[in-house]
N, C-alpha and C positions, 0 to 999 in steps of 0.2 A: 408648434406642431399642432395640426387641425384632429380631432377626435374624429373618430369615424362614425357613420351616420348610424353603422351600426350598433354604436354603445347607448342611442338614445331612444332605439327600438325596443318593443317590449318581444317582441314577435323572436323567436328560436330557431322556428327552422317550419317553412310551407310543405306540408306531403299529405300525396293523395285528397287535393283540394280541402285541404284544414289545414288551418296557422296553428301552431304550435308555441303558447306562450314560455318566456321563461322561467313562471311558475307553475307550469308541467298542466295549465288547463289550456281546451282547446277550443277554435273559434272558427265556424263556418260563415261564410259572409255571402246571402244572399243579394243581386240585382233585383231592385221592383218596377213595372213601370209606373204611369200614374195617371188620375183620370183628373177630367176638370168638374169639381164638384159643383161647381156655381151653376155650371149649365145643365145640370139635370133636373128634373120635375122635383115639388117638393116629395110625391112619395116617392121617385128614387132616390132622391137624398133620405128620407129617414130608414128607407133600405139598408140604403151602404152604412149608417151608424147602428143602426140594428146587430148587423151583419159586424162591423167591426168590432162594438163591445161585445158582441157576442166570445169574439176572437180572445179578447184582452180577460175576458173571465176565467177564461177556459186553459187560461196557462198556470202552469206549475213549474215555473223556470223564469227569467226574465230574460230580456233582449232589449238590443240598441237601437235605436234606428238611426242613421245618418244622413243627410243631404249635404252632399257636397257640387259646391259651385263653382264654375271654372270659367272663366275669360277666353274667349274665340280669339286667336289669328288667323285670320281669313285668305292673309295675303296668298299664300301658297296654293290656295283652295280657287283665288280669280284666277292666279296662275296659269294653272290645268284648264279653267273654263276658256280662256284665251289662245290654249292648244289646241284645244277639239274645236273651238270653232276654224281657226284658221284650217285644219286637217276636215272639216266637216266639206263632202263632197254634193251632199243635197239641199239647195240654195235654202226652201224652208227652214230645214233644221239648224241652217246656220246663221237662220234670222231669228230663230228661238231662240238658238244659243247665245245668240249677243244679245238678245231682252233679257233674258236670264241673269246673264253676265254683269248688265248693267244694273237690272236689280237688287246684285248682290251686292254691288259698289254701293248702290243707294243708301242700303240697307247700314252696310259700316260707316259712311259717312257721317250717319245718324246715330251716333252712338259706338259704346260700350257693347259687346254682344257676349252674354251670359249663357250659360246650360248649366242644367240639374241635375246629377246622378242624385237615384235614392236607394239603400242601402237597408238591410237588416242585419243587425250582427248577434248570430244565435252562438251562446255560449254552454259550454260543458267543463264542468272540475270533475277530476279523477275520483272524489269522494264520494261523490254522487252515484258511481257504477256499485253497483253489485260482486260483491268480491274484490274489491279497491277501497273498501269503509276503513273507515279506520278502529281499529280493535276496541275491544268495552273497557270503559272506563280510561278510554285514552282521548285526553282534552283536543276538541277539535285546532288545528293548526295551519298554516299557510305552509303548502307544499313547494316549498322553494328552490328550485334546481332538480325537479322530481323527471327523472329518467325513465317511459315506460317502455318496456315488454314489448314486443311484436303483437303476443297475444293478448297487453292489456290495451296496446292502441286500436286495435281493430274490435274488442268489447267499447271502449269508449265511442269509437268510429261509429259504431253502430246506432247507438243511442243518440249521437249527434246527428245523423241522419234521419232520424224516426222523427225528430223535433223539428227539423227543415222538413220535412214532408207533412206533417201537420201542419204548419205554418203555411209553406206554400198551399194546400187545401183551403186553411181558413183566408187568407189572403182572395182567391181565385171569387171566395163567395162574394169577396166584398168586388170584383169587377177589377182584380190585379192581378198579374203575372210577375211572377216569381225565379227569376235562376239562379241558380247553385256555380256560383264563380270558381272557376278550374285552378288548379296551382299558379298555372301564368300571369293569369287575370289576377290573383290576387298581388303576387310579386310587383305585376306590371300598376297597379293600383297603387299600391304604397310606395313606389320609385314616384309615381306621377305627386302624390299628397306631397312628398319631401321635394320636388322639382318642380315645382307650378310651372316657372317661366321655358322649361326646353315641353315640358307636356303641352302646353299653351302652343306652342311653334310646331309642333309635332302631331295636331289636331285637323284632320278633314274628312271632312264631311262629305257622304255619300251625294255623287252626282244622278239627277234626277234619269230615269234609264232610257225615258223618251227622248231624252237628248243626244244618244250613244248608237250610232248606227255605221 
C-alpha cells in the first residue's frame, strides 16, 4: 500500500495565502524576479550589494530563499505554434509565425531547456506574537500540533505580512520585484515540486502577441 504524499508533507493546511505548518508555525512564500548582475556597470553592481546587505542587516527573523529549476517540454507549446500559423489569415504573420516556429524547434533540438523560479520563504512561530509567548518561567518548547484561534491566526497573519512588506521594499531597492503567492499558487507550487514530470508536460509558455491577430 503506497503512503500518501500527504504524510511526507510538512505543510497542514494553505489559507488566506499562508501554509500552515504542522508545527502550528506559519510560512508566506514570496515570487522574485531577477536581474543579470554581470551586465550592469561596476557602480550598479556595488549598488545592488550595497542595497542588498543593507537588507540582510536589517533583519530580525530569518528567511529561505529558493531556486527552483524545471525542465521545458516544449512539444505542446510547437503544437499551438503550428495551429495559429496554419489558422494565421495574413501571409506575413504567417511567415513570422513559421520563423518563430522553426526557431523554437532549433532551439530544443539544441538541448535540454531549463527555467528558474526564485523564491523567498518568510517565516513566522506562534511564540514570537505578542500574547502567544509562552508564560514566565516556562521552558521554551516546539509547539507541535498547535491549534490556533481565529483571532490568534489573523494576530500572527498580521505580523507575517508586515515582514513580506518589508522585504518586498528592501527587495525593490535592490532592483527586484516581489509577489505574495495566493493560496492557489502555493498548492499549485508544491503539487508541481512532488510531480516534476506531469508539471514539466503541463508547461507553456506565453506566445509572443505580435504573432496573434
Amino acid at each position: 500500500m503506497k503512503t500518501p504524499i500527504q504524510h511526507f508533507l510538512e505543510i497542514k493546511d494553505v489559507r488566506e495565502n499562508i501554509a500552515i505548518l504542522k508545527d502550528g508555525s506559519l510560512r508566506a512564500i514570496l515570487l522574485t524576479s531577477s536581474l543579470n548582475f554581470a551586465l550592469k556597470s561596476g557602480e550598479e553592481q556595488e549598488a545592488i550589494i550595497y542595497q542588498f546587505q543593507n537588507l540582510l542587516n536589517s533583519l530580525d527573523f530569518f528567511c529561505q530563499i529558493v531556486v527552483h529549476t524545471q525542465r521545458l517540454n516544449l512539444t505542446g507549446y510547437v503544437e499551438k505554434l503550428k495551429e495559429l500559423e496554419e489558422n494565421q489569415q495574413n501571409k506575413l504573420l504567417r511567415d513570422q509565425t513559421k520563423g518563430y516556429r522553426e526557431f523554437i524547434e532549433r532551439l530544443i533540438a539544441s538541448g535540454t531547456i531549463m527555467t528558474k523560479s526564485f523564491y523567498l520563504i518568510v517565516p513566522l512561530y506562534p511564540v514570537e506574537v505578542e500574547g502567544l509567548m509562552l508564560k514566565k518561567g516556562e521552558k521554551e518548547k516546539k509547539l507541535k500540533g498547535l491549534s490556533l484561534t481565529e483571532s490568534q491566526f489573523q494576530k500572527c497573519k498580521t505580523l507575517l505580512l508586515q515582514r513580506v512588506e518589508f522585504l518586498s521594499l528592501g527587495l525593490k531597492r535592490c532592483g527586484l520585484n516581489a509577489v505574495l503567492l495566493k493560496s492557489e499558487q502555493i498548492i499549485e507550487l508544491f503539487w508541481n515540486l512532488h510531480h516534476p514530470k506531469t508539471a514539466e508536460r503541463g508547461y507553456f509558455p506565453p506566445i509572443p502577441p505580435q504573432l496573434i491577430r
